[in-house]
N, C-alpha and C positions, 0 to 999 in steps of 0.2 A: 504494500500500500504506500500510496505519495505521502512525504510530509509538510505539504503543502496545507497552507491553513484551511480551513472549513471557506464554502461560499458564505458570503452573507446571503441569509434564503429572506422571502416573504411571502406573505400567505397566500399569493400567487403560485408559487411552488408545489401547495399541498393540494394531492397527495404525491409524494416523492416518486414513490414506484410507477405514477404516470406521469407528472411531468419533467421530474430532476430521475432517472433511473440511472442514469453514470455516473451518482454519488453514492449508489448503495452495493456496496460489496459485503460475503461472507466473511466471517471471519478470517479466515482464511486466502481469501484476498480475489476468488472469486465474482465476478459482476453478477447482481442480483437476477439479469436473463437466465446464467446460466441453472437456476433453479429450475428444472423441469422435471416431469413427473419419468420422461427418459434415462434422463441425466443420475434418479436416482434408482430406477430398476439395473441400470448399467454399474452402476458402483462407482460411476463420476462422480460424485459425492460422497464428501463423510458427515458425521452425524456432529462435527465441528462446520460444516456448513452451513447447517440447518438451525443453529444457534443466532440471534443478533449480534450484530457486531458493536462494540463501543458507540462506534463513528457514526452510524445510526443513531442511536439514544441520542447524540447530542445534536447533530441535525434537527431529530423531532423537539429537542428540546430550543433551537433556537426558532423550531416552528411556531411553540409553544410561545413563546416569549415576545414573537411580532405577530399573535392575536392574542395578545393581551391577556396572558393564561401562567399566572408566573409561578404557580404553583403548580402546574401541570407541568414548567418546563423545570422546574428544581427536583419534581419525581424523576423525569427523564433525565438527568444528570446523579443523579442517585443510581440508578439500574444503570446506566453507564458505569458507574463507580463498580457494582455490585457483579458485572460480567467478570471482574477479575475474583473474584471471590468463592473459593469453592462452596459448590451446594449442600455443604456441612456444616459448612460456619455461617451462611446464610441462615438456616434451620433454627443455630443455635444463636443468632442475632433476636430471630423472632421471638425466640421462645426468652429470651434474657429482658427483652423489651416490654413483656406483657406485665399489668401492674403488680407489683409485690410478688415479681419474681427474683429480682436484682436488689443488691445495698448500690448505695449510691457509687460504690468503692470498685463493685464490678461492671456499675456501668463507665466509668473514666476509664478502666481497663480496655473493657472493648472499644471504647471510643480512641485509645491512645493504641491498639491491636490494628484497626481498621486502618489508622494515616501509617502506621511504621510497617508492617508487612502487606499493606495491599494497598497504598498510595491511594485513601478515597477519604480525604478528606470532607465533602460533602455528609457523605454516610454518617461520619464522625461527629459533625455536627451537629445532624440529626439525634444521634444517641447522647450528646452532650444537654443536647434543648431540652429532650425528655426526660433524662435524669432532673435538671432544673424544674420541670412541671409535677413530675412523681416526689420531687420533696416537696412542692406549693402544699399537693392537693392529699399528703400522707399515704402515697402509691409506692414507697419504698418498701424494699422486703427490708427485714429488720435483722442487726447483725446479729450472728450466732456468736458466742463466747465459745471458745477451739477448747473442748474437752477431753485432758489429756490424762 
């Protein structure tokens, strides 16, 4: 893939796959044509294909952000973040974010996990904000005393 900056898109653009489709490649580096129902009986494809790529996310998210949707384009920058992220620690994101599952201690863990091994600052963020909101509204889990 180029590293050439992103187009500036506008909402002229959407939807990508029909009017910008030379912006959307697989992971893999693929152009989104070659997704065919062919392409994948033949074994042209692997299932790192068929996944979104980063580049995408941010595209929709800068879609996102010239209609006036800036909460849908900070999602899509977040799942961007989140494509580097295995589908385990994903899981175990979810499951740490839900209320009085987490002390406030392991949510700054994950949140300082997320920028130092998987560069998603965004993500990070996010699990920092909600920490902030789960001690407002008394959504912390509560610490255990380590019984030894």
């Amino acid at each position: 893939m180029s590293a050439s900056p992103p187009p500036e898109l506008t909402t002229a653009d959407y939807p990508l796959s029909i009017n910008r489709p030379e912006l959307l490649h697989t992971p893999s580096g693929k152009p989104i044509t070659a997704l065919t129902m062919d392409a994948v009986v033949s074994g042209e494809l692997s299932a790192e294909d068929l996944r979104i790529a980063p580049e995408t996310l941010q595209l929709q998210a800068q879609l996102a952000d010239a209609s006036g949707r800036p909460q849908l384009a900070a999602n899509f920058r977040r799942a961007a973040e989140m494509t580097a992220i295995p589908d385990a620690e994903v899981l175990a994101m979810y499951n740490a974010l839900r209320p009085r599952a987490s002390t406030a201690a392991q949510l700054a863990e994950l949140a300082d996990r997320l920028e130092r091994a998987y560069s998603a600052p965004v993500c990070a963020a996010l699990v920092r904000e909600a920490a902030e909101v789960y001690a407002r509204r008394d959504l912390l889990a509560r610490p255990t005393a380590d019984v030894g």
